[in-house]
C-alpha positions as a Python dict, from the first residue, in 0.01 Angstrom:
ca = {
    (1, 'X'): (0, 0, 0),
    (2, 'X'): (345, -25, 173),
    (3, 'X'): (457, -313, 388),
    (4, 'X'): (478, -365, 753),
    (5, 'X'): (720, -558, 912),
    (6, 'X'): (680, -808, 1120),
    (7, 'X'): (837, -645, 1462),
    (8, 'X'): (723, -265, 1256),
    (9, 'X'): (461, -151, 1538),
    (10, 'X'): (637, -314, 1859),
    (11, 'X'): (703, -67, 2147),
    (12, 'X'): (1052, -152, 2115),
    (13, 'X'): (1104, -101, 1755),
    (14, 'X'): (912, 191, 1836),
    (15, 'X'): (1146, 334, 2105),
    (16, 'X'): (1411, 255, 1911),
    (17, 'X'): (1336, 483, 1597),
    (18, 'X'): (1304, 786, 1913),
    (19, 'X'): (1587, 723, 2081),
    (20, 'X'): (1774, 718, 1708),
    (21, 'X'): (1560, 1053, 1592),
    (22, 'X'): (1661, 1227, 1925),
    (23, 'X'): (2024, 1130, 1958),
    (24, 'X'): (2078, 1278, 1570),
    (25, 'X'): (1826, 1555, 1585),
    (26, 'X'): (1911, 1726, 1943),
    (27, 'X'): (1622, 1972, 2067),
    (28, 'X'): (1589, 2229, 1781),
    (29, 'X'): (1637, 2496, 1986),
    (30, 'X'): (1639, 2678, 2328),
    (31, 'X'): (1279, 2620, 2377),
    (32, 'X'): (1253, 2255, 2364),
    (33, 'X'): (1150, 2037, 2621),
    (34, 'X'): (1231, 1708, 2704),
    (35, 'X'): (956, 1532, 2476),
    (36, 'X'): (873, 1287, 2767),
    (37, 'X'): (730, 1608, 2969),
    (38, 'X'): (331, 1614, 2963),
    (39, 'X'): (347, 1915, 2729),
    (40, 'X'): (640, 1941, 2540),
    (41, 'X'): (733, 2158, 2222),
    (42, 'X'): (807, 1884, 1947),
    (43, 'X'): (1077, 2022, 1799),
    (44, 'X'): (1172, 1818, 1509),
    (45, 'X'): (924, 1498, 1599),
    (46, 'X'): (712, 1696, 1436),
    (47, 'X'): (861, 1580, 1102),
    (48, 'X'): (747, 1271, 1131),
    (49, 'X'): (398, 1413, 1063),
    (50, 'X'): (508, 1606, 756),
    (51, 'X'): (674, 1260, 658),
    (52, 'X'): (338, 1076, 736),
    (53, 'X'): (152, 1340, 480),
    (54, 'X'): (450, 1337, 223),
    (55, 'X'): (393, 918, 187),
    (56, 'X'): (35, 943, 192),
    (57, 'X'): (-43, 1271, -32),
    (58, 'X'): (247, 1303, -160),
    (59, 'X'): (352, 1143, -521),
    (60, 'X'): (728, 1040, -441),
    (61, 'X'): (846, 1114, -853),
    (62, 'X'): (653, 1492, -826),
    (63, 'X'): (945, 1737, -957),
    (64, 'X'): (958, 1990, -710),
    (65, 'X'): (1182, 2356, -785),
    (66, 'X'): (1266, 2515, -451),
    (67, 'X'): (1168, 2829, -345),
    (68, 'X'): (1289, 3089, -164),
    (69, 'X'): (983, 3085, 67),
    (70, 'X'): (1137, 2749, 136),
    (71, 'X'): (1492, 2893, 269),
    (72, 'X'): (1326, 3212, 447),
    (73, 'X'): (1396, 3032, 818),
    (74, 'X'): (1545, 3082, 1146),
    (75, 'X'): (1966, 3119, 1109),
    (76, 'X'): (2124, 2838, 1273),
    (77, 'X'): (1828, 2578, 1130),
    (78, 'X'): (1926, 2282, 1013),
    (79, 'X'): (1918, 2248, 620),
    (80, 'X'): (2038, 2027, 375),
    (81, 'X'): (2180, 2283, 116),
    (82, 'X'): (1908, 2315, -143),
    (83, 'X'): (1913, 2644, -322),
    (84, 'X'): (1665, 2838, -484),
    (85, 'X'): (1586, 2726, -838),
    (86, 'X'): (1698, 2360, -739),
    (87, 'X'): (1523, 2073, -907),
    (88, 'X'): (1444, 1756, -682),
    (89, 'X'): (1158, 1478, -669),
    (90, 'X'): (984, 1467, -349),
    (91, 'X'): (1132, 1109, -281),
    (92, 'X'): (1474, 1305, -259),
    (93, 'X'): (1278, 1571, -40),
    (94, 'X'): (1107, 1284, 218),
    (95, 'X'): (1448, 1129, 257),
    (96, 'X'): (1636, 1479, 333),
    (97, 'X'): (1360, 1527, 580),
    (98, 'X'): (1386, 1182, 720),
    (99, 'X'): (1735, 1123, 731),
    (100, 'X'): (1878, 1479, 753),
    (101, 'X'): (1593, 1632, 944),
    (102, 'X'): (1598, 1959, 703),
    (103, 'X'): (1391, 2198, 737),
    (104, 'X'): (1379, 2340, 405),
    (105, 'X'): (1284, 1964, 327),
    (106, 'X'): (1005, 2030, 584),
    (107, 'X'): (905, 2328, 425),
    (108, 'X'): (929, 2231, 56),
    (109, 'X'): (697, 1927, 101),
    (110, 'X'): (427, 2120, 271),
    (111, 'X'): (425, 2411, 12),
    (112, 'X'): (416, 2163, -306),
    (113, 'X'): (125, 1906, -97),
    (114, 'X'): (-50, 2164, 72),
    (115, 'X'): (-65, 2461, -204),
    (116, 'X'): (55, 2666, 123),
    (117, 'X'): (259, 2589, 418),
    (118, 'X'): (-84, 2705, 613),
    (119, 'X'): (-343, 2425, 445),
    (120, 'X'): (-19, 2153, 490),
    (121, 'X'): (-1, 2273, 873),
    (122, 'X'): (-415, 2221, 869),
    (123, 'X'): (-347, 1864, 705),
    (124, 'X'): (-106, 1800, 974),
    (125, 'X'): (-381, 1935, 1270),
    (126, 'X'): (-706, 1702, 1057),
    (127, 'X'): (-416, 1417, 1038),
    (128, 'X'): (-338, 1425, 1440),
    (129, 'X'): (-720, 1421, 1512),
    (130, 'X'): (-777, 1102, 1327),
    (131, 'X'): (-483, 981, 1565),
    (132, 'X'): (-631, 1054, 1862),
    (133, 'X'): (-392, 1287, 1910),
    (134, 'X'): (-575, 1497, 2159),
    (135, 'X'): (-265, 1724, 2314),
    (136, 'X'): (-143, 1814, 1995),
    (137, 'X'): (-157, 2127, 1788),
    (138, 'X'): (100, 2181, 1502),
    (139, 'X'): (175, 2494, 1407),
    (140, 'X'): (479, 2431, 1112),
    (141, 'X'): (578, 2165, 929),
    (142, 'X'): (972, 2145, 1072),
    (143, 'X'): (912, 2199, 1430),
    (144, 'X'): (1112, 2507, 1511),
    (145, 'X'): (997, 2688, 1794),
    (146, 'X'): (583, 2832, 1840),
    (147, 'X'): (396, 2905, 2121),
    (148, 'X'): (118, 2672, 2004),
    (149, 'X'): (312, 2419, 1864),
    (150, 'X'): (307, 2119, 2112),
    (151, 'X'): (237, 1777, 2209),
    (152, 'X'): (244, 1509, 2449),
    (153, 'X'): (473, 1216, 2478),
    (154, 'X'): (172, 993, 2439),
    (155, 'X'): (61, 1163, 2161),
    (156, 'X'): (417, 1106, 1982),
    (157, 'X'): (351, 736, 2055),
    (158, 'X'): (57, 725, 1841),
    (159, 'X'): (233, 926, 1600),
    (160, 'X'): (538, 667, 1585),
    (161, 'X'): (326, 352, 1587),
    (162, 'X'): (99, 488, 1302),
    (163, 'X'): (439, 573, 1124),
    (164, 'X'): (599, 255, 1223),
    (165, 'X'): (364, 101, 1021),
    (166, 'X'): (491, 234, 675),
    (167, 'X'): (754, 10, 542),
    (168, 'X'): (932, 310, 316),
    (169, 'X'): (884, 506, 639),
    (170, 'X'): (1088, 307, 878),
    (171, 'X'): (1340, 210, 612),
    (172, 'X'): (1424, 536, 581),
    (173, 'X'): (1460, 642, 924),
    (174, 'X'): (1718, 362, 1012),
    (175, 'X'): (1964, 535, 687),
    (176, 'X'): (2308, 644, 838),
    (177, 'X'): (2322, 894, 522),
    (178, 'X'): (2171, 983, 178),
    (179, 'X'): (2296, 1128, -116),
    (180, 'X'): (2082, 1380, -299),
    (181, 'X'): (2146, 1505, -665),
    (182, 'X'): (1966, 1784, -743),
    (183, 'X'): (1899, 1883, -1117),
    (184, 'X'): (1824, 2218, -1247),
    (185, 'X'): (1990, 2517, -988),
    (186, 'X'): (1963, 2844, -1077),
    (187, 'X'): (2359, 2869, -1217),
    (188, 'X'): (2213, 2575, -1498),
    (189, 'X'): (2378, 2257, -1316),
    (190, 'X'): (2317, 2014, -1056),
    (191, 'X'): (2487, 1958, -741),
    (192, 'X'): (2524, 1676, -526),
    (193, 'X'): (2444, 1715, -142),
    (194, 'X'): (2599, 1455, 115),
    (195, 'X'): (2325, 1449, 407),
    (196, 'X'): (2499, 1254, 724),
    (197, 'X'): (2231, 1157, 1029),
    (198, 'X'): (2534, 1193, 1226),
}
């Protein structure tokens, strides 16, 4: 099992990791709301359920090869370079989605632990109800906009202090960058992607 630190669940702590997710990851789009509203789109709080599920049915040294279901997303989305035919673990994919907040991170982790992005979204959904997370549905595993994609700000709470929990988890939300090699791309060599949370 991972870790917890000693101030890991504290309100503060807590708070902190937020207020650091939201100040690099601005709304995703138009149609966010402020996530303290009492029904808010998530926008990309929602990775930190796709992050839960990565850690907990995902096997970090799994060889993933990117697809290009994984790229097929809104223009303007935030990614973290990965081409089709690229070769990463899905360590390197849980810390592009933690650090980086990429999307085609998102969407990578919930094709190869899910089978399809729709059983990873269910995952997500049977995940939030053991949480008590009452006001949430999901609807993808990045957060970009979807009518019934939403949550509460309590319900992010729970979310966060069940997170907060997970040593590897926090860890890797308080990285300034990460450097991702990938092996494998479709020209026959790697490439190495410099992912700032700035």
């Amino acid at each position: 099992g991972s870790g917890v630190g000693k101030q890991a669940g504290s309100y503060t702590d807590i708070n902190k990791t937020l207020y650091r997710h939201q100040r690099r990851h601005p709304a995703a789009d138009e149609h966010s709301s402020p996530v303290f509203s009492p029904s808010a789109y998530p926008a990309s709080i929602t990775k930190i359920m796709t992050a839960i599920l990565a850690l907990e049915k995902g096997d970090m040294g799994d060889s993933v090869t990117i697809t290009r279901e994984d790229l097929d997303l809104e223009e303007g989305s935030q990614m973290s370079g990965l081409a089709a035919g690229d070769q990463v673990t899905m360590d390197q994919l849980f810390h592009s989605l933690v650090v980086y907040s990429a999307n085609d991170a998102a969407m990578a982790i919930a094709r190869h632990i899910g089978g399809t992005v729709e059983n990873f979204v269910d995952m997500m959904n049977q995940k939030a109800g053991e949480l008590g997370m009452t006001g949430t549905h999901f609807a993808n595993p990045h957060g970009l906009h979807q009518e019934d994609h939403y949550t509460t700000a309590y319900d992010v709470y729970l979310m966060l202090n069940y997170a907060s929990k997970n040593q590897k988890f926090m860890d890797t939300a308080h990285l300034s960058s990460y450097t991702l090699e990938t092996a494998g791309s479709e020209d026959g060599s790697g490439r190495t992607l410099y992912l700032s949370s700035t």
